[in-house]
VOBA-1610 file (N, C-alpha, C; in pm, whole numbers, padded with zeros to 5 digits, always signed):
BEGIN
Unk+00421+01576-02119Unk+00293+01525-02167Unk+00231+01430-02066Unk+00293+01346-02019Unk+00226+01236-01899Unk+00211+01323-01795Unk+00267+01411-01771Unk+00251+01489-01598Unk+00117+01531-01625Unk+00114+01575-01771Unk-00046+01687-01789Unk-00118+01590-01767Unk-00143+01468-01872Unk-00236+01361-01849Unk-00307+01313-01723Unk-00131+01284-01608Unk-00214+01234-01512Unk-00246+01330-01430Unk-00245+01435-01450Unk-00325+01565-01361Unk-00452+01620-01406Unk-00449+01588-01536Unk-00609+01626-01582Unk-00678+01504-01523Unk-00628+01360-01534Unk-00661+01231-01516Unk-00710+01214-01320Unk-00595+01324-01301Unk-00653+01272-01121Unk-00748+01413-01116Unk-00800+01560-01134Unk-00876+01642-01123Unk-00973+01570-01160Unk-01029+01536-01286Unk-01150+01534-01344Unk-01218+01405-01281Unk-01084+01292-01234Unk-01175+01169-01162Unk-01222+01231-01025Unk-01110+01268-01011Unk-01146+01354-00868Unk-01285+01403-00847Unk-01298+01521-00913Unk-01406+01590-00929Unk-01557+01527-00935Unk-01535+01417-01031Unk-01645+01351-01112Unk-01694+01263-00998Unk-01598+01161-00906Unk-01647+01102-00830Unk-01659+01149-00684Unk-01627+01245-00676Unk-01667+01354-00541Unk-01790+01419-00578Unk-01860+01433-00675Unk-01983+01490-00666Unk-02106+01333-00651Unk-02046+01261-00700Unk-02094+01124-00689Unk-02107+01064-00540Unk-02024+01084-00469Unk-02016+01077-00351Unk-02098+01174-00240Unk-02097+01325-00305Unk-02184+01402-00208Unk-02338+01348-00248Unk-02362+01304-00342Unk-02503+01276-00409Unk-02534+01104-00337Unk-02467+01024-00336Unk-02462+00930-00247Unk-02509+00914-00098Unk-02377+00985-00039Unk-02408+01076+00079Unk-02507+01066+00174Unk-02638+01107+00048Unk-02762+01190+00157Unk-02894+01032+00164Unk-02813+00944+00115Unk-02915+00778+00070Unk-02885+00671+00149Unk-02769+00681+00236Unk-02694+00607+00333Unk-02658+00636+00432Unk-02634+00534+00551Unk-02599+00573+00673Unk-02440+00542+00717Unk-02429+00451+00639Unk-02286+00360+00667Unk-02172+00446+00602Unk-02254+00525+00455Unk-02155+00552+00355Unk-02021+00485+00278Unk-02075+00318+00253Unk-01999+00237+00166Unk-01970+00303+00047Unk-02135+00384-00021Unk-02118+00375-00150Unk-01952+00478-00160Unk-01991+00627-00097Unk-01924+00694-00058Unk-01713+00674-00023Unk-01716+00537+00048Unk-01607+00497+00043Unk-01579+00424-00137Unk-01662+00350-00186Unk-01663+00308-00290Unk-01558+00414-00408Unk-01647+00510-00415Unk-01625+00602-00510Unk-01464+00661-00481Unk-01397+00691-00375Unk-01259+00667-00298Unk-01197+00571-00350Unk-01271+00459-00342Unk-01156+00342-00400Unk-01149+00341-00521Unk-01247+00368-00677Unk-01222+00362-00754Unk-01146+00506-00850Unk-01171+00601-00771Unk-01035+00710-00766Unk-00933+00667-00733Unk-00913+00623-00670Unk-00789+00580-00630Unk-00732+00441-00666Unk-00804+00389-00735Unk-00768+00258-00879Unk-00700+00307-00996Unk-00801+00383-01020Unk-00810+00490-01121Unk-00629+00553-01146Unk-00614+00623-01060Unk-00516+00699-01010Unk-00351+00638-01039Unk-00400+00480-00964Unk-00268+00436-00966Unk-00246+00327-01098Unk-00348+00317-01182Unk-00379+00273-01263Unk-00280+00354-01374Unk-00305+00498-01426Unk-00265+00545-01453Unk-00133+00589-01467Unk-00064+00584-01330Unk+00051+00620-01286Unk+00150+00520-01315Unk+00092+00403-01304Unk+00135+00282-01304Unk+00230+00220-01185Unk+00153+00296-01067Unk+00160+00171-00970Unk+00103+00073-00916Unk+00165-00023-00816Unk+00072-00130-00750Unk+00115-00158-00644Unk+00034-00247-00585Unk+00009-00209-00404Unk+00048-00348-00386Unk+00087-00404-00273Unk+00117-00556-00297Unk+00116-00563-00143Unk-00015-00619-00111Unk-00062-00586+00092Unk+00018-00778+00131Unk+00040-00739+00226Unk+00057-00844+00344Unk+00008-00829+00447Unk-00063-00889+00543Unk-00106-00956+00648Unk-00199-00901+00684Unk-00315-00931+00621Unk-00449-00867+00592Unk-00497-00970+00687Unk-00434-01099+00732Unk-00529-01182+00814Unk-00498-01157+01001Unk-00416-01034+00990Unk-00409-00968+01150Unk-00489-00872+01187Unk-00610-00860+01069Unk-00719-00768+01075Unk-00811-00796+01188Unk-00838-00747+01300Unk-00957-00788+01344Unk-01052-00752+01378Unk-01145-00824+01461Unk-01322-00773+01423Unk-01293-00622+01432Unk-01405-00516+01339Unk-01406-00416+01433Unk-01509-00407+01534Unk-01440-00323+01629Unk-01396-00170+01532Unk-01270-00188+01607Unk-01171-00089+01553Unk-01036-00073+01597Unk-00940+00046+01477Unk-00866+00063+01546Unk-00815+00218+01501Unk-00651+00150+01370Unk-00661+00253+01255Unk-00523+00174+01210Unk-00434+00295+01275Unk-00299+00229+01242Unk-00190+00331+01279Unk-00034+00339+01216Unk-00040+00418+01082Unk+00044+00387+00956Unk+00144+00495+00986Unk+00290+00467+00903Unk+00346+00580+00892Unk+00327+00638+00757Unk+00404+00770+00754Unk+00306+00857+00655Unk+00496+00882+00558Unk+00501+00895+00477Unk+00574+00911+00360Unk+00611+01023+00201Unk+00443+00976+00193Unk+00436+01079+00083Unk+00253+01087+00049Unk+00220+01221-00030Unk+00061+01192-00047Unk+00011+01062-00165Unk+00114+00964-00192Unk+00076+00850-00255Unk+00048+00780-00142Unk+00054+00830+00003Unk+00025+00654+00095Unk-00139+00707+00076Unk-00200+00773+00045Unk-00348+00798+00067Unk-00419+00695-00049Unk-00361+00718-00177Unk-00403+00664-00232Unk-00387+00502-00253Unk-00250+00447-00203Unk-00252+00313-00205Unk-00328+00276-00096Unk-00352+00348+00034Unk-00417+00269+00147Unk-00553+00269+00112Unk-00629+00334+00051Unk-00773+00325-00014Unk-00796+00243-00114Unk-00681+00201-00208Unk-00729+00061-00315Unk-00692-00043-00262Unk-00567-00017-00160Unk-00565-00184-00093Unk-00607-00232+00001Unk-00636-00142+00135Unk-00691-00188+00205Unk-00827-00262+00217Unk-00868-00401+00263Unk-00999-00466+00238Unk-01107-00400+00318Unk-01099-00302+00329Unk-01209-00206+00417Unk-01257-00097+00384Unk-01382-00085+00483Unk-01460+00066+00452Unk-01408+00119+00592Unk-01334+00271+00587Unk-01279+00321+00702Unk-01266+00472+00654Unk-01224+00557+00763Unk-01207+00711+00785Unk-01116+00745+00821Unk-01103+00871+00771Unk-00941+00921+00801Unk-01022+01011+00889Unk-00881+01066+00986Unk-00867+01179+01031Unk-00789+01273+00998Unk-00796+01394+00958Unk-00714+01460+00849Unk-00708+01626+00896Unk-00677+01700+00889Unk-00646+01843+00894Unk-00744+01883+00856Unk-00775+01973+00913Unk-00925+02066+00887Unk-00915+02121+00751Unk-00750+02180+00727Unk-00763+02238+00598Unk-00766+02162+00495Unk-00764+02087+00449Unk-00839+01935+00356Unk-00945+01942+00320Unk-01033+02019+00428Unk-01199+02019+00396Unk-01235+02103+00344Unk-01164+02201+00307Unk-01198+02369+00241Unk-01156+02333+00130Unk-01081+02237+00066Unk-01076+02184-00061Unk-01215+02170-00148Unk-01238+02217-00263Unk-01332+02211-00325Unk-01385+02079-00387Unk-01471+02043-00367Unk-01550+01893-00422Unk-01425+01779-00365Unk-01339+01801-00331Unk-01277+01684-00274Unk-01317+01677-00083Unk-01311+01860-00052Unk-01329+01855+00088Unk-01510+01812+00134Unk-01539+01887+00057Unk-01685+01885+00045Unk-01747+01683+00059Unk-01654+01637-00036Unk-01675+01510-00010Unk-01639+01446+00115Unk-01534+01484+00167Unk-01456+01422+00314Unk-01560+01462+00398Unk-01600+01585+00415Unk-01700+01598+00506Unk-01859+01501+00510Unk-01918+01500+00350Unk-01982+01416+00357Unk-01972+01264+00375Unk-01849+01181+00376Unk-01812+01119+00423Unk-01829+01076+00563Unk-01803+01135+00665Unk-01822+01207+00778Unk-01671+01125+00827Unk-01569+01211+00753Unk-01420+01162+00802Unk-01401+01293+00923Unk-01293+01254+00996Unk-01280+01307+01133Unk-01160+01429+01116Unk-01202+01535+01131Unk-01158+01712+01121Unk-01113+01765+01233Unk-00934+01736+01251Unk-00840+01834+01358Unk-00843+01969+01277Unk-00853+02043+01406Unk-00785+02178+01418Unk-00672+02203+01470Unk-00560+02151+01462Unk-00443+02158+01469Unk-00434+02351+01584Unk-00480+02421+01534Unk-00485+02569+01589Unk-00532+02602+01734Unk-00646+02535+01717Unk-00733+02514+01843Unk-00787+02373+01884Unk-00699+02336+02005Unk-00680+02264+02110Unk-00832+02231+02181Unk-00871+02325+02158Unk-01005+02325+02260Unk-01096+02239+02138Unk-01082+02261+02016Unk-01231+02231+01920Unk-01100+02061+01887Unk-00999+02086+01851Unk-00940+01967+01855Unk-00955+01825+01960Unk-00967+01867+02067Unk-01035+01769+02189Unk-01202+01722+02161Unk-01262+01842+02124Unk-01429+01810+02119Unk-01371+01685+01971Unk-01321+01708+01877Unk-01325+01584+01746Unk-01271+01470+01812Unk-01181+01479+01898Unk-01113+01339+01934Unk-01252+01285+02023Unk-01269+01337+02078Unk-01427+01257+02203Unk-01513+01242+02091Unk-01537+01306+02037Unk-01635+01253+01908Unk-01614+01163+01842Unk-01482+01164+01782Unk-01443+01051+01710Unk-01428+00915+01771Unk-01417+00916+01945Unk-01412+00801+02036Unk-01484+00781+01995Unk-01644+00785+02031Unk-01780+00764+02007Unk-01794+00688+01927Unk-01772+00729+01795Unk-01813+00678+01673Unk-01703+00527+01629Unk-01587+00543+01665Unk-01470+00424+01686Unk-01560+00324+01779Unk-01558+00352+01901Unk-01687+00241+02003Unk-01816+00181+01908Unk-01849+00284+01869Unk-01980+00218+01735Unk-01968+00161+01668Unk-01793+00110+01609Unk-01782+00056+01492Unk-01721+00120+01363Unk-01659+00192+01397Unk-01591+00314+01283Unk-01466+00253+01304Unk-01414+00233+01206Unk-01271+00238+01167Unk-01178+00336+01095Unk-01083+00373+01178Unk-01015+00497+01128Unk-00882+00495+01068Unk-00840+00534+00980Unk-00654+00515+00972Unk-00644+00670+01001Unk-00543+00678+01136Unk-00434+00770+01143Unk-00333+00770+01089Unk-00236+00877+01085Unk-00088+00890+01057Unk-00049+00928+01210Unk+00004+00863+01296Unk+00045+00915+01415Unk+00154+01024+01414Unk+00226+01049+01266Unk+00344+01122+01293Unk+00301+01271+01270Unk+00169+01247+01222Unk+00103+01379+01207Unk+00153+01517+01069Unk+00219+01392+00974Unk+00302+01457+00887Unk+00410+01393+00788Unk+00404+01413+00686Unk+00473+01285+00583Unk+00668+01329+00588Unk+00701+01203+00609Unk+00861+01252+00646Unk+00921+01221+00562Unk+01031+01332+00544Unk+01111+01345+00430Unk+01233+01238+00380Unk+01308+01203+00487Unk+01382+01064+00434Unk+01333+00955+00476Unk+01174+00909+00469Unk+01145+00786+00506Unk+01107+00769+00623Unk+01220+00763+00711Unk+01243+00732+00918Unk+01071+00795+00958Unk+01063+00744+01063Unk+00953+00787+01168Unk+00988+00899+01247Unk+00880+00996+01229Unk+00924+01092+01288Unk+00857+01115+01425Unk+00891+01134+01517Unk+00799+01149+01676Unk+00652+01165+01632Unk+00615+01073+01739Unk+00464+01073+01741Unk+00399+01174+01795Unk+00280+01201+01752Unk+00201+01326+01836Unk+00085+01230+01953Unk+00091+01299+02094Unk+00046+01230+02159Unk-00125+01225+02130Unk-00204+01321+02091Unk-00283+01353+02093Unk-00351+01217+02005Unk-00338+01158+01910Unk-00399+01033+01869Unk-00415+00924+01954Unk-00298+00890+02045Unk-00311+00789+02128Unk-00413+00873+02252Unk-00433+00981+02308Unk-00588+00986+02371Unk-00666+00972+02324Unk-00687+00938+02152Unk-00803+00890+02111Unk-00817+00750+02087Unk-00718+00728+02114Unk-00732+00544+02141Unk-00767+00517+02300Unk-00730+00607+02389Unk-00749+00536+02495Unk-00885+00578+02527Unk-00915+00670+02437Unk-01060+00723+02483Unk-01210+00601+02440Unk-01111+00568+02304Unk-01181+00451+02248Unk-01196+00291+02272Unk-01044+00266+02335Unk-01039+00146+02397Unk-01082+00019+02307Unk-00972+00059+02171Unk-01030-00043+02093Unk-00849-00068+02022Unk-00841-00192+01992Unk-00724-00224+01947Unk-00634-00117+01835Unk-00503-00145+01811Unk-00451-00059+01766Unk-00374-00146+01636Unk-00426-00123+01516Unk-00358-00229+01405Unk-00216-00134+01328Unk-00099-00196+01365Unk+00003-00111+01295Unk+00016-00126+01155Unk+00060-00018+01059Unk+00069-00085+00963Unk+00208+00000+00915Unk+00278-00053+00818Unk+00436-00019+00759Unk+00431-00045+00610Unk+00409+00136+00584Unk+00410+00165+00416Unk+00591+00149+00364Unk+00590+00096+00256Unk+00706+00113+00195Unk+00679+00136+00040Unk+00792+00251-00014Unk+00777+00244-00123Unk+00733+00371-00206Unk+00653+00453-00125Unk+00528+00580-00166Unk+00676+00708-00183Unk+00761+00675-00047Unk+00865+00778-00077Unk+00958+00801-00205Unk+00957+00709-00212Unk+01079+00683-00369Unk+00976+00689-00488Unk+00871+00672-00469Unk+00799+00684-00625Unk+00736+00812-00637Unk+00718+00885-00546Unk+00682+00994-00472Unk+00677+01093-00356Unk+00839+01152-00415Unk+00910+01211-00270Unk+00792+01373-00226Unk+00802+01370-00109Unk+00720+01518-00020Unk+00795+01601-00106Unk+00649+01680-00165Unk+00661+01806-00257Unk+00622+01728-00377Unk+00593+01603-00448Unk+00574+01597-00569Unk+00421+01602-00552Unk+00374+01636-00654Unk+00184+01630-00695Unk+00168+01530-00727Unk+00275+01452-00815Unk+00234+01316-00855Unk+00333+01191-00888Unk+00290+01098-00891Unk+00421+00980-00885Unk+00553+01023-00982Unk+00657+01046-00924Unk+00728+01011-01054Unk+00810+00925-01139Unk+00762+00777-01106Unk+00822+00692-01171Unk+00666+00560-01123Unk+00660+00468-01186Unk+00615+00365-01170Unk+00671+00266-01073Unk+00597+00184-01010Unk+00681+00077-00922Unk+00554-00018-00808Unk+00641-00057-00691Unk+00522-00091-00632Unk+00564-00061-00512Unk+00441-00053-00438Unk+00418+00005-00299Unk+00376-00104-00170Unk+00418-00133-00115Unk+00416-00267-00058Unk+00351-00211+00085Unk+00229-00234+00145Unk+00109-00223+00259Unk+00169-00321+00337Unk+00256-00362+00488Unk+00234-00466+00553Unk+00146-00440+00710Unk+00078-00503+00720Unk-00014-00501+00840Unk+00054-00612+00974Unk+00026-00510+01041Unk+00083-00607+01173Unk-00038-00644+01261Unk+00036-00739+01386Unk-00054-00743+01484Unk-00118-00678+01578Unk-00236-00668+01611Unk-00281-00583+01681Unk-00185-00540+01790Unk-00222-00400+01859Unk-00178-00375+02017Unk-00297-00339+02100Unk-00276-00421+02205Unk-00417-00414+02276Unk-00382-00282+02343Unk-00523-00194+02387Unk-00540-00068+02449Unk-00613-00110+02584Unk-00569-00082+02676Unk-00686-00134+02807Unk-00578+00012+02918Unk-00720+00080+02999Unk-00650+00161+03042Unk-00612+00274+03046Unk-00589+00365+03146Unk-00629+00538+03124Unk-00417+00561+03202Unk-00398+00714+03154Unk-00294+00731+03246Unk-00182+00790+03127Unk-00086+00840+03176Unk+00038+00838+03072Unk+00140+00768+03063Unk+00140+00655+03167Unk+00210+00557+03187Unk+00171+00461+03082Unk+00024+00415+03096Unk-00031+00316+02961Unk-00007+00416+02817Unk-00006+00522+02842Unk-00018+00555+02668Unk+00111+00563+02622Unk+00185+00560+02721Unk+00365+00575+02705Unk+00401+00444+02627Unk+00316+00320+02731Unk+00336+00203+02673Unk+00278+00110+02539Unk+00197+00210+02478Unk+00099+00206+02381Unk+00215+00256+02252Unk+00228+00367+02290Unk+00325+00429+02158Unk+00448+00363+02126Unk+00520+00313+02227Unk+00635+00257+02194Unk+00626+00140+02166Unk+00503+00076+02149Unk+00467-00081+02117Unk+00424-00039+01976Unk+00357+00047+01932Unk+00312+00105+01805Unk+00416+00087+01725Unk+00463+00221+01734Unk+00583+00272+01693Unk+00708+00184+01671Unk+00769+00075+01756Unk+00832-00063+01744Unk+00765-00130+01610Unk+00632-00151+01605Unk+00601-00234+01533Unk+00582-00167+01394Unk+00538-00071+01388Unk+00555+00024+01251Unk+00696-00009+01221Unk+00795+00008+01243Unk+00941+00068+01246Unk+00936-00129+01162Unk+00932-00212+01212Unk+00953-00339+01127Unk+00903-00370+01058Unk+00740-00316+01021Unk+00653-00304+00916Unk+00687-00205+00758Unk+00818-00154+00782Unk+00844-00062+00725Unk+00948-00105+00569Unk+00925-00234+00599Unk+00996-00309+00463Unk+00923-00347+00309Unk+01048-00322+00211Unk+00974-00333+00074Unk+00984-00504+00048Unk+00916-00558+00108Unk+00927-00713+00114Unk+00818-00769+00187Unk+00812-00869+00149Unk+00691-00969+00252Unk+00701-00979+00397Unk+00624-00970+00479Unk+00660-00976+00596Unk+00551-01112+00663
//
């Protein structure tokens, strides 16, 4: 009976505030309202489920623009990083996300940032694009691992995000989910137990610099700092 609930409960919010959002959309340039309607789905959501998010070090945020860089767990880190995080920001996400009905339709109007994982060639044109718009003031959360891992650990990074940092040349904020795995292991649709999910934000890593030597030294400063961000505790 609760599984049905919160699946009718996440479709119909879903639905309801993704058409709200494409209708938004076409009245704004920034697309707050648009992020708005995201966050209260995703209130909504964990509201229901009965989890909660419990962020630390929201004061290592700085000006933007600048890129986040989280590890990925389970499809609950989507929804806690959209009610807790104190920001309006964009994902970059798999193309096939967007062929999703009234949810993709919304990401696009959004104007969140679309790999083609398949093709390399249209995958490069989004990363230079997405530089662009990062330089303007866009804030993005990646998953650098490019994929939610099954016992927790970090799984190798894909290089292809860090050329979009260096393309962008804008700081790199780590952040270390805990918690999303155990309340919601890869393969569930939806939480299965209540609890809390603990967001810690680290200090920036500065980006300055072209080469594979600097991006060598970029990832393993990332990736270090994720890896200690990765606790169900205060940091």
């Amino acid at each position: 009976m609760r599984k049905a609930f919160v699946l009718l409960s996440l479709t119909a919010t879903g639905i309801f505030l993704s058409c709200l959002a494409i209708v938004f959309s076409f009245f704004e340039k920034d697309k707050r309202l648009v992020h708005l309607m995201s966050k209260w789905w995703s209130l909504c959501h964990l509201k229901v489920t009965g989890i909660k998010v419990s962020l630390h070090g929201a004061e290592h945020l700085p000006e933007p623009p600048f890129i986040l860089m989280c590890n990925h767990q389970s499809a609950l880190d989507i929804f806690t990083l959209i009610a807790g995080l104190p920001l309006v920001f964009k994902w970059l996400a798999k193309r096939e996300l967007f062929r999703i009905p009234f949810l993709g339709w919304a990401m696009t109007r959004a104007d969140y940032v679309s790999i083609d994982r398949e093709n390399p060639r249209e995958a490069l044109k989004a990363i230079d694009e997405a530089g662009r718009k990062i330089r303007e003031g866009m804030i993005i959360v990646i998953f650098p691992e490019g994929t939610r891992s099954e016992d927790g650990n970090l799984l190798p990074f894909k290089q292809g995000v860090f050329n979009l940092a260096q393309r962008a040349k804008v700081p790199i904020v780590p952040i270390g989910i805990c918690g999303t795995s155990r309340l919601q292991p890869k393969g569930s649709f939806i939480p299965q137990q209540k609890g809390i999910v603990y967001i810690n934000i680290g200090e920036p890593v500065e980006v300055s610099g072209k080469g594979s030597a600097e991006k060598a030294r970029i990832m393993h400063e990332v990736r270090g700092r994720i890896e200690g961000l990765m606790a169900c505790q205060e940091t």
